[in-house]
C-alpha positions as CSV (number, residue, x, y, z in Angstrom):
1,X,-4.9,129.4,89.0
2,X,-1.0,129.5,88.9
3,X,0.1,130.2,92.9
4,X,2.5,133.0,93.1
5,X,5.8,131.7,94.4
6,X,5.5,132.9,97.9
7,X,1.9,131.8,97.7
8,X,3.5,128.1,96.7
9,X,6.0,128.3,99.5
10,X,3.6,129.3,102.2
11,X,1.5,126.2,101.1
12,X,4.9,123.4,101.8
13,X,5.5,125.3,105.3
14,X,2.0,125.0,106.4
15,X,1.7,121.0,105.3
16,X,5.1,120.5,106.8
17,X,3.8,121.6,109.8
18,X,0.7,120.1,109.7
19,X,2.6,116.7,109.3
20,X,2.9,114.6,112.6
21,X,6.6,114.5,114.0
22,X,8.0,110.9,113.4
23,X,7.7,108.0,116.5
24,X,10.2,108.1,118.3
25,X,11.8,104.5,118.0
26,X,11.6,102.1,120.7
27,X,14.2,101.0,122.5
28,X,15.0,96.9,122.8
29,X,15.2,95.6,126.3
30,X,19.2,95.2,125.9
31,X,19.3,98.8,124.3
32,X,17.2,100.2,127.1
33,X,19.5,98.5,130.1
34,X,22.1,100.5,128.7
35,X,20.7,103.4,128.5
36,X,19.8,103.0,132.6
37,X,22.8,101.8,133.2
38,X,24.5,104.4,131.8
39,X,22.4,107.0,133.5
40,X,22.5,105.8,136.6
41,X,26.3,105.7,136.8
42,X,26.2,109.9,135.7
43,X,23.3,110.1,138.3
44,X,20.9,111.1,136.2
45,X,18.5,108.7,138.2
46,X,15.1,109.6,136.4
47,X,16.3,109.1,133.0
48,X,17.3,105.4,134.5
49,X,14.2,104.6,136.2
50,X,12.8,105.7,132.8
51,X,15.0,103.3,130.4
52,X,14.6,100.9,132.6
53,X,10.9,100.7,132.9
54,X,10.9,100.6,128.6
55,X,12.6,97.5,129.5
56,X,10.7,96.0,132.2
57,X,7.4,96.5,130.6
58,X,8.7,94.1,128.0
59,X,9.7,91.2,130.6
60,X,13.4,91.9,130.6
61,X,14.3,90.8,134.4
62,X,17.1,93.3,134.4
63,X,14.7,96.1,133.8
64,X,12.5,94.9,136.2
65,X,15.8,94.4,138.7
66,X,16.7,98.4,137.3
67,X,13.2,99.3,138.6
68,X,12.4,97.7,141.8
69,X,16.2,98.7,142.6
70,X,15.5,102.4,142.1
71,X,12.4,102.0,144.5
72,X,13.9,100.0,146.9
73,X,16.6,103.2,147.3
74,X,14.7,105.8,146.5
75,X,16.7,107.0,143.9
76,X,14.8,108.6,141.0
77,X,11.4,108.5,142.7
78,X,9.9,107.7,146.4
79,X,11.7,105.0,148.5
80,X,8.5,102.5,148.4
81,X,9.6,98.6,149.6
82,X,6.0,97.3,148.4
83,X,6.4,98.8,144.4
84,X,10.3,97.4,144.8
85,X,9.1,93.8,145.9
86,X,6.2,93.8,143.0
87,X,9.2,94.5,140.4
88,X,11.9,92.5,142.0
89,X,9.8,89.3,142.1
90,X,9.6,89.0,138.6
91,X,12.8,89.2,138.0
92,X,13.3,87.1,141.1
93,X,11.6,84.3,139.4
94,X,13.3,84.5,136.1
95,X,16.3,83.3,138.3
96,X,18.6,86.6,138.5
97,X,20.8,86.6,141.6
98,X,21.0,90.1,142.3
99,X,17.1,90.2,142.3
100,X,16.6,87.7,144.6
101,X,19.2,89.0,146.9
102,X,17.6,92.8,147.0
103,X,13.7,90.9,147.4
104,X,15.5,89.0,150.5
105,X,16.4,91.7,152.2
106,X,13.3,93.9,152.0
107,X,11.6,90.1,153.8
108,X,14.5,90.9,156.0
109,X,13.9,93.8,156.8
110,X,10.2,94.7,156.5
111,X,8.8,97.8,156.0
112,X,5.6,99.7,155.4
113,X,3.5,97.3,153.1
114,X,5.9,94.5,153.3
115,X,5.9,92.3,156.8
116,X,9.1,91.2,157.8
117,X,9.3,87.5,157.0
118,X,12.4,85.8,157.6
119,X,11.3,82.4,156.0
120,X,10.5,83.5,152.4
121,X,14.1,86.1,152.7
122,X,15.7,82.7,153.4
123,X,14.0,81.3,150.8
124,X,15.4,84.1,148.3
125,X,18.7,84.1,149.7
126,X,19.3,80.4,149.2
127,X,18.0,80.8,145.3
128,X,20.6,83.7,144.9
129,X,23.3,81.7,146.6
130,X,23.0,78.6,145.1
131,X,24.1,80.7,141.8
132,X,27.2,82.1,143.7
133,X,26.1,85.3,144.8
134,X,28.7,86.1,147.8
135,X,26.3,88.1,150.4
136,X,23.4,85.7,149.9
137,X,25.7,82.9,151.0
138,X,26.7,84.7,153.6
139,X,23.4,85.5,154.7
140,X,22.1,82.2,154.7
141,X,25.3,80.9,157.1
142,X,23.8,83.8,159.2
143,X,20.2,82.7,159.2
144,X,20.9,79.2,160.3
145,X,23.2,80.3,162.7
146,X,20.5,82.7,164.5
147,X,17.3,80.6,163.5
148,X,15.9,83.2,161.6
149,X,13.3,81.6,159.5
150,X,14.7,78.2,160.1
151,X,15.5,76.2,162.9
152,X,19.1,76.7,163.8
153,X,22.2,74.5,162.4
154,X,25.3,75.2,163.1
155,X,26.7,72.5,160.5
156,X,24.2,74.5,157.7
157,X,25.8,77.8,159.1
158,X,29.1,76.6,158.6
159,X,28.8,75.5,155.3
160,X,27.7,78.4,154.0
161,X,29.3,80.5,156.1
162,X,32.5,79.0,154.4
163,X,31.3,79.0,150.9
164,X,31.3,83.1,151.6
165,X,34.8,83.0,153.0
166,X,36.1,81.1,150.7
167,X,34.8,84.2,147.7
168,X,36.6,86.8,150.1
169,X,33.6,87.8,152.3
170,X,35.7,89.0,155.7
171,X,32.5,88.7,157.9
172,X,32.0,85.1,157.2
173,X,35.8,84.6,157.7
174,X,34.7,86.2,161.4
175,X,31.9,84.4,161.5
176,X,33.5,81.3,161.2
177,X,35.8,82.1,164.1
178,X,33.0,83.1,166.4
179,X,32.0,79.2,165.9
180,X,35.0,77.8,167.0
181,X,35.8,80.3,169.4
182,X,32.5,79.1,171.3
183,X,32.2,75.8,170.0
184,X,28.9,75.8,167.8
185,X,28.4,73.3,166.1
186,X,32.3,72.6,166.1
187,X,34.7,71.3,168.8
188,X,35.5,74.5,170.5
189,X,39.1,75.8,169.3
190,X,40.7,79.2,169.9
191,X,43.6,78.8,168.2
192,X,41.6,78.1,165.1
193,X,39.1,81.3,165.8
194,X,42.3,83.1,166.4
195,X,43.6,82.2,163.0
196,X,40.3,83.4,161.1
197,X,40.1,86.2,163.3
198,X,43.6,87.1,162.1
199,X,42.7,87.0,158.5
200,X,39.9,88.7,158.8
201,X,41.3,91.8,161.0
202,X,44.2,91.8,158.4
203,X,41.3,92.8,156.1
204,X,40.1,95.6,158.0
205,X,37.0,93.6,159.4
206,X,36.6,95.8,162.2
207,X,34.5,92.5,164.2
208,X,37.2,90.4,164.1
209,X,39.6,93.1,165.9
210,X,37.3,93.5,168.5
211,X,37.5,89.8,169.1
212,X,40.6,89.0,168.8
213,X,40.6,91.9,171.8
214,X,38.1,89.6,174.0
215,X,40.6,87.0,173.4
216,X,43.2,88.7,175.0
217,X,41.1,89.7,177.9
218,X,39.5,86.5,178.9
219,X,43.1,84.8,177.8
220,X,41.4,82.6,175.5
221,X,43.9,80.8,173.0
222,X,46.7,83.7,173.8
223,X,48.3,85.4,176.8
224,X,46.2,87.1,179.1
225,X,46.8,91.2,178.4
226,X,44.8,93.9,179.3
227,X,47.1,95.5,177.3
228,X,47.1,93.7,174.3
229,X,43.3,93.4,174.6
230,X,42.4,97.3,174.9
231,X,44.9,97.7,171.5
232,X,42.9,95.3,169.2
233,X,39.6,97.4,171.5
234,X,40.9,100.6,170.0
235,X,41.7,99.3,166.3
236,X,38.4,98.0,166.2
237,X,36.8,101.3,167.4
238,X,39.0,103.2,164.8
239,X,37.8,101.1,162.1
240,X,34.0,101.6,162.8
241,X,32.6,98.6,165.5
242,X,30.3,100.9,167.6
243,X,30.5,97.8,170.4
244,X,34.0,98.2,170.8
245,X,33.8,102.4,171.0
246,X,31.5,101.4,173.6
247,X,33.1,98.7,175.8
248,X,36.2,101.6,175.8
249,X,34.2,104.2,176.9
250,X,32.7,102.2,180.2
251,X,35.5,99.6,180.1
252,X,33.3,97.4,180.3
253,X,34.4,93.8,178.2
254,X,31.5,90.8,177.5
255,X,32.1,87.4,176.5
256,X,33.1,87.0,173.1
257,X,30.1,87.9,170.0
258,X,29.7,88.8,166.4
C-alpha cells in the first residue's frame, strides 16, 4: 500500500524523533581547563567546578587543582577543607606548585575533617618552594623562624626568608629586618633592619611602618622621636596593621615584632 504523502511525512517525523540525540563530545583535559578557567573568571563558578571535574576525573592535576580550589573557597559548592585536601593531594603529588601551596595551608590551618598539622604543611610548602613558588618560600622562612613543625633555625629562616625577598614578597623583606633588628640568628643591626624596613614600607607593607615607628620610640638605629615614631604609628594604622591602630588608641608601644 502506497502512503499518502502526509501519511509518508508523518512516518520521518516520528523516526526522527524516535532517534536518540547525538553524545555530547567529551571534552580533553586541556579543553576542559579552559573551559573552567574561563568560567571562573565571568563567575560562573558551577559551570567551572563542572569543567573542571571532566578534567580531574581524567588525572589532569590542574583539574584536580580547579576542584579542590573551588572547595577549599567555597565557590561553586559548600566550603568543605576535607573534599579540597582529597583533590588537591593528587595534584599535589603530580608536583604542581600551586597545589601544594593551597594543601599546605589547609595543614596550616585546620579545619573540620582536617587536623591542623604544621609538619606535613611544611612538608608541602618546601615541595612548592623548591619550584619557586614565592608565598611557599615565604612560608617556610616563617616556619623555621616560629618552629612550627620544625625545630627553629634562624639561618633556615633566613634563607628562605631571602629567597622570597629577593621575588618581591614585601613581608619577607620585613621579616628579614625583624631578624636583624633583634639579632636572630644574625649579629644584631638596626641600621640594616632599618634599611629592609625602608624598602618594604616604601611598598606599602603596612608591618614594616609600624616598625620602623618602634624604632623611633625605643631610639633604635635612629633618633629618639616620639614624634617621628607616632607618624610611621599612624601610616601603618592607615594602611591596615590592626597592632598599630591599637598601640594609638592606648598609646601603648611594645618592643619591636612582626
Amino acid at each position: 500500500m502506497r502512503l499518502t504523502p502526509f501519511a509518508f511525512g508523518l512516518a520521518v517525523a516520528l523516526a526522527a524523533c524516535a532517534a536518540p540525540p547525538p553524545p555530547k563530545p567529551v571534552l580533553t583535559p586541556a579543553e576542559a581547563d579552559t573551559a573552567g578557567a574561563q568560567a571562573m573568571a565571568s563567575g560562573r563558578y558551577q559551570e567551572a567546578l563542572d569543567n573542571f571535574m571532566v578534567s580531574a576525573n581524567q588525572g589532569d592535576a590542574r583539574g584536580q587543582m580547579g576542584v579542590g580550589m573551588m572547595y577549599y573557597t567555597g565557590l561553586g559548592t559548600v566550603k568543605d577543607y576535607t573534599e579540597a585536601a582529597q583533590w588537591l593531594e593528587p595534584a599535589a603529588k603530580q608536583g604542581l606548585p600551586e597545589a601544594q601551596f593551597m594543601l599546605a595551608q589547609i595543614y596550616d590551618i585546620g579545619g573540620t575533617g582536617i587536623l591542623k598539622d604544621t609538619k606535613t604543611a611544611l612538608g608541602w610548602y618546601r615541595k612548592a618552594a623548591d619550584q619557586g613558588h614565592v608565598l611557599a618560600e615565604y612560608q617556610c622562612g616563617v616556619h623555621y623562624n616560629f618552629g612550627f613543625g620544625t625545630a627553629i633555625d634562624y639561618a633556615e629562616s633566613l634563607r628562605w626568608y631571602t629567597r622570597a625577598a629577593a621575588a618581591g614578597n614585601l613581608d619577607a623583606v620585613t621579616a628579614i629586618g625583624v631578624l636583624y633588628a633583634q639579632g636572630r640568628g644574625v649579629k644584631a643591626d638596626y641600621g640594616y633592619a632599618l634599611k629592609q624596613f625602608n624598602m618594604a614600607a616604601n611598598g606599602g607593607n603596612a608591618e614594616a611602618m609600624k616598625n620602623i615607628g618602634y624604632l623611633y620610640f625605643f631610639g633604635n638605629g635612629v633618633p629618639q622621636s616620639d614624634q617621628r615614631a607616632y607618624e610611621w604609628l599612624r601610616k601603618a594604622a592607615a594602611n591596615g596593621s590592626q597592632e598599630a591602630a591599637r598601640r594609638l588608641a592606648v598609646k601603648d608601644l611594645p618592643l619591636l615584632s612582626q
